[in-house]
N, C-alpha and C positions, 0 to 999 in steps of 0.2 A: 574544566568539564566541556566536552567537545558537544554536548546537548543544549547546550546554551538556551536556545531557541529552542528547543522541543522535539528535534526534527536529528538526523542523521545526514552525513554529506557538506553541511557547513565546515567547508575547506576555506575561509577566511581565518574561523577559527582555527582551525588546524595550523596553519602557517603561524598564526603567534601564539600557540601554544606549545610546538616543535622546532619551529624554524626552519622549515622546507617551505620552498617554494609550492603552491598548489599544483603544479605539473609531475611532482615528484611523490605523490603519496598516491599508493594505492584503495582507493575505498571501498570498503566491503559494508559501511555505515550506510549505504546507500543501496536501493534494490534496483538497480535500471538493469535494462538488458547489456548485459558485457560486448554485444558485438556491435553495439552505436547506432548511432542513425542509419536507415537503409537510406539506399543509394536518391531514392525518391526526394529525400526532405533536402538534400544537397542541389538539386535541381529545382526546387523549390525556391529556395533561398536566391540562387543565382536567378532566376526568373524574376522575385520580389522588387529587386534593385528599381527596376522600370516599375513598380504600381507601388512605392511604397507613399507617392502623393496621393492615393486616393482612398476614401472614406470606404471602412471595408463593412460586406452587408449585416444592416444590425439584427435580421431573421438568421443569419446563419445559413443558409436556404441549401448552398449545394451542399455541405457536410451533414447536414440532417436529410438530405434524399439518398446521399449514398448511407448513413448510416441505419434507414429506414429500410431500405432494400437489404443491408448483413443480415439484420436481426427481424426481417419479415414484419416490422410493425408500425401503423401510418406513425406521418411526419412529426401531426401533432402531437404525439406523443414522446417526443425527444425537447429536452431542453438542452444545450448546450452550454458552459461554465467558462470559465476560467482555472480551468484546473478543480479538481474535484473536491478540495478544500472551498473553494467558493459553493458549489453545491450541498455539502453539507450545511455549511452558516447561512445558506437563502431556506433550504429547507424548515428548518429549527424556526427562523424569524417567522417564515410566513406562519406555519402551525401550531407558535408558541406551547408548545404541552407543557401542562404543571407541572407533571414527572414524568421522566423519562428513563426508560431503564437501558442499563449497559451491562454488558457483559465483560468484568476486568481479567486479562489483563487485554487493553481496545489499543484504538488510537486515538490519543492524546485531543484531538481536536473533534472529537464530539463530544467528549465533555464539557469542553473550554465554548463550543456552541451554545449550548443547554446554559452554561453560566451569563451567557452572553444578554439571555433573555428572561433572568433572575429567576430560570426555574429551578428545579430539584433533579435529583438523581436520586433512581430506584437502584442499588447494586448488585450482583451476584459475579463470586467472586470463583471463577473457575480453576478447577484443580489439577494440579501436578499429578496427583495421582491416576487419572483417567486423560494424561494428556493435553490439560487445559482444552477438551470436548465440552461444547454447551450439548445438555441432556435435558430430553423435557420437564424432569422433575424440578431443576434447575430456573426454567422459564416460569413454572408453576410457582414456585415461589419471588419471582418480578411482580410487585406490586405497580402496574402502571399500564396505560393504553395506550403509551408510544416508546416503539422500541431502536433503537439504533443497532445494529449488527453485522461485524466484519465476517466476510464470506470472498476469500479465504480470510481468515482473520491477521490484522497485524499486530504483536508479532510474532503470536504464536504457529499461525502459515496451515490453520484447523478450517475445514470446511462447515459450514452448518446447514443439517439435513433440510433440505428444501419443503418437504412436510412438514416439518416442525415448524418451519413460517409460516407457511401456509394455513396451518391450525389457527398460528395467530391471527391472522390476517380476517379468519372466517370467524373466526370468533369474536370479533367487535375492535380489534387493536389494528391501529397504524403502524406501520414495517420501513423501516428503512434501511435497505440493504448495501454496504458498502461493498462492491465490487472489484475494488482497483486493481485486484491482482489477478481474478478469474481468465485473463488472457492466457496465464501461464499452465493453466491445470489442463494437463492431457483430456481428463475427460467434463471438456465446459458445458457442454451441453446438457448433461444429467443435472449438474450442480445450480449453470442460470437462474434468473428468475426475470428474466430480461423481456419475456413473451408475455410475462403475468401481469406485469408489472403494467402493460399498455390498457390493459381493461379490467383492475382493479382502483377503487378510488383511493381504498388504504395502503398500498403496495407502491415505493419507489426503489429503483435501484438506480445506484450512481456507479459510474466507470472511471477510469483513467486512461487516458491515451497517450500519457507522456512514460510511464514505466517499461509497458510491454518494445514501445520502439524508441525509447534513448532518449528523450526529446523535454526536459525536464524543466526546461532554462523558456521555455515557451508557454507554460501552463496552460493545459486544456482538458477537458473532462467533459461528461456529459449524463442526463438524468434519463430515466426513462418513467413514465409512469400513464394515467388517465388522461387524454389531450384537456377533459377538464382543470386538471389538476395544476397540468404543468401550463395551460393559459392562466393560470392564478399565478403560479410561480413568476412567471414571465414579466408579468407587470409589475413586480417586486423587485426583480433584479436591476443591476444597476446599466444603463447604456453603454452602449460600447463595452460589454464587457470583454468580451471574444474578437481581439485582433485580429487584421486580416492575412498576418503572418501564420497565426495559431490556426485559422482556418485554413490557410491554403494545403500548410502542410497536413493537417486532418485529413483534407482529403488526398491528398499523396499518398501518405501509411498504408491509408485501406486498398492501394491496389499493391500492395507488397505482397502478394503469396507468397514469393520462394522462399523472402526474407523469415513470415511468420512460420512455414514449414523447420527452415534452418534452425530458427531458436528452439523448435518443441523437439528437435532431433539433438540438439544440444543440451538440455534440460535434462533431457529422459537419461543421457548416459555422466552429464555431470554430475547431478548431483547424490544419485546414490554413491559415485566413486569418492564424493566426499566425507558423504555420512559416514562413509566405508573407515575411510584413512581418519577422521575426528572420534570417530571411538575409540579406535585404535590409542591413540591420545589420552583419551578415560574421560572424553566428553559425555555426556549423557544428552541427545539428540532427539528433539519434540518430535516426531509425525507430523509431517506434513507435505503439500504438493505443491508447490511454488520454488521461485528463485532465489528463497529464502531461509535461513535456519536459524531457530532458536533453541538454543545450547547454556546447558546446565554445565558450570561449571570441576572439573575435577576435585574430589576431596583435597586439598592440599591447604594446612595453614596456613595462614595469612592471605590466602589467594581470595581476590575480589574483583569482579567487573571492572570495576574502576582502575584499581591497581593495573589489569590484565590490559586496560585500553592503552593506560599509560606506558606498559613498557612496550607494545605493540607501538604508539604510535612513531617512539623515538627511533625506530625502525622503518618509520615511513610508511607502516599498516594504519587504516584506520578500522576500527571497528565499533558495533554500535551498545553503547554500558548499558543493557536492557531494565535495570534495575529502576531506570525514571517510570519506567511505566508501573501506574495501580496494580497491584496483585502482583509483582515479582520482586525478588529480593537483589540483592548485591550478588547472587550466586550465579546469576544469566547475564546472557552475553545474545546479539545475534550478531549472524554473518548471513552477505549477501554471495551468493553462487556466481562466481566469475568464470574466466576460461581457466582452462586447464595450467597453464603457466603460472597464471594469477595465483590460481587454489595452492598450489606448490610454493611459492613464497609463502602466503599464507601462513602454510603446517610450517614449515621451515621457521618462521619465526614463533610459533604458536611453541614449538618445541624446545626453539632454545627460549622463552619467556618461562615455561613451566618449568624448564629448569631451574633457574633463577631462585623460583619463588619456592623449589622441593630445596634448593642447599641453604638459604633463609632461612627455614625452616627446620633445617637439618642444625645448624650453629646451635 
């Protein structure tokens, strides 16, 4: 099981589960940006060599003015993480709720948060049939006044209506909004909640900064919420958390416009050419706006996620068995949106593996 750990992109696994070298498999188990690091983090790096003896700032200070200045909202209102996994599990501890509700199918590590601090899980368990859409009716029946919520969701790649939080929010319930992919939606601006979030006291959203620019192996993330709030957080967290590697390049990425322009001109004609060609296939393809897909698998006997990774991987593909996650079955799969080249191996093996498993089935 290439999920080992919970996560997609565990390419140690992968080599002793295959036997390829990690250099030789392509990942699609993984959602980073296909075209790497911008030119930025590599000059970073090369600069690093001379200041890697020194103690890097434990305020974080230039990466929260330049991130205060993107998103127009004061300083104190930004926390900075270690990757946005560390912001969720600081979150949870600091507000410990009794119950918390999630909307399945999530990501794997707000629940394992929630467990962390022996609370409870409120569930509702979002459906195939409407898309895996959270609907207010839905929310309405969440027993709880602390909610965790992906936006875009992983791994269904579903946006959730920003009024609908909002409802929350005014309504007496704490919101915590997982962000990590909203880099990638053509239209972030409508969707954020990233301006709300600075002067609401119930309102956090957390981000990702290692997805959207390649940068994965350096974990770095960041919260945004009430300067109250996040000076509570702050003293919580652990020192040193945010290397002064992870900071320097932070602030690198963010003068990348051409770079961020390239990927959204990249995205916009990827991936519908992929939906396009995976249906074609007899995939059944979730709605959604990101660099990622999740895909119901073809009726075919004996055909299952897992099977489907496995004869994929001995190919050298990786791909992520969707079915670990609460609310989906063995019949889901996702794939991360590569380049053009990439996507073309992909179906290529995606084609000859479903052959496979129709003449199996055909004996």
């Amino acid at each position: 099981m290439l999920e080992r750990y919970g996560h997609g992109g565990d390419l140690r696994t992968a080599e002793e589960t295959f036997g390829f070298p990690a250099r030789q498999f392509i990942d699609f188990s993984s959602n980073m940006n296909p075209l790497g690091p911008p030119e930025g983090v590599k000059r970073a790096l090369v600069r690093y060599a001379e200041q890697i003896d020194r103690y890097p700032d434990p305020a974080v200070r230039e990466l929260r003015t330049k991130l205060a200045k993107l998103h127009r909202v004061d300083e104190q209102s930004i926390l900075i993480g270690n990757g946005a996994a560390e912001l969720i599990d600081l979150v949870v501890r600091a507000l410990r709720p009794a119950v918390t509700a999630l909307a399945y199918p999530c990501f794997t590590e707000y629940g394992d948060a929630v467990m962390k601090t022996a609370g409870s899980i409120s569930p509702v368990m979002l459906s195939a049939g409407n898309d895996f859409t959270l609907t207010p009716p839905m929310v309405e029946d969440m027993e709880a006044t602390f909610y965790m919520l992906g936006s875009p969701n992983n791994p269904t790649g579903q946006l959730v209506d920003p009024k609908l939080i909002m409802k929350l929010v005014y309504g007496g319930a704490t919101v915590v909004v997982d962000e990590a992919f909203m880099d990638f939606v053509p239209e972030e601006e409508k969707y954020t909640l990233l301006r709300e979030a600075a002067s609401h006291e119930r309102l956090f959203v957390i981000r990702s900064m290692t997805k959207f620019y390649a940068v994965p192996g350096i974990r770095l993330g960041y919260m945004v919420g009430s300067p109250h709030k996040i000076a509570e957080l702050r003293r919580l967290q652990v020192p040193w958390s945010v290397n002064s590697l992870a900071q320097q390049i932070g602030e690198a990425v963010l003068d990348e416009a051409e770079y961020a322009a390239r990927t959204m001109n990249w995205l916009q004609e990827e991936r519908p050419w992929l939906i396009g060609r995976l249906e074609a296939l007899g995939f059944r393809v979730i709605p959604g706006k990101v660099n990622y897909l999740l895909v119901r698998l073809p009726d075919i006997p004996g055909l299952t996620a897992a099977g489907l990774q496995h004869e994929m991987g001995r190919m050298g593909i990786l791909i992520r068995d969707a079915s670990h996650f609460i609310g989906l079955d063995e019949s889901y799969c996702r794939f991360a949106v590569k380049l053009r080249h990439q996507n073309e191996w992909l179906l290529e093996a995606l084609e000859r593996s479903l052959s496979k498993f129709r003449e199996a089935a055909a004996r």
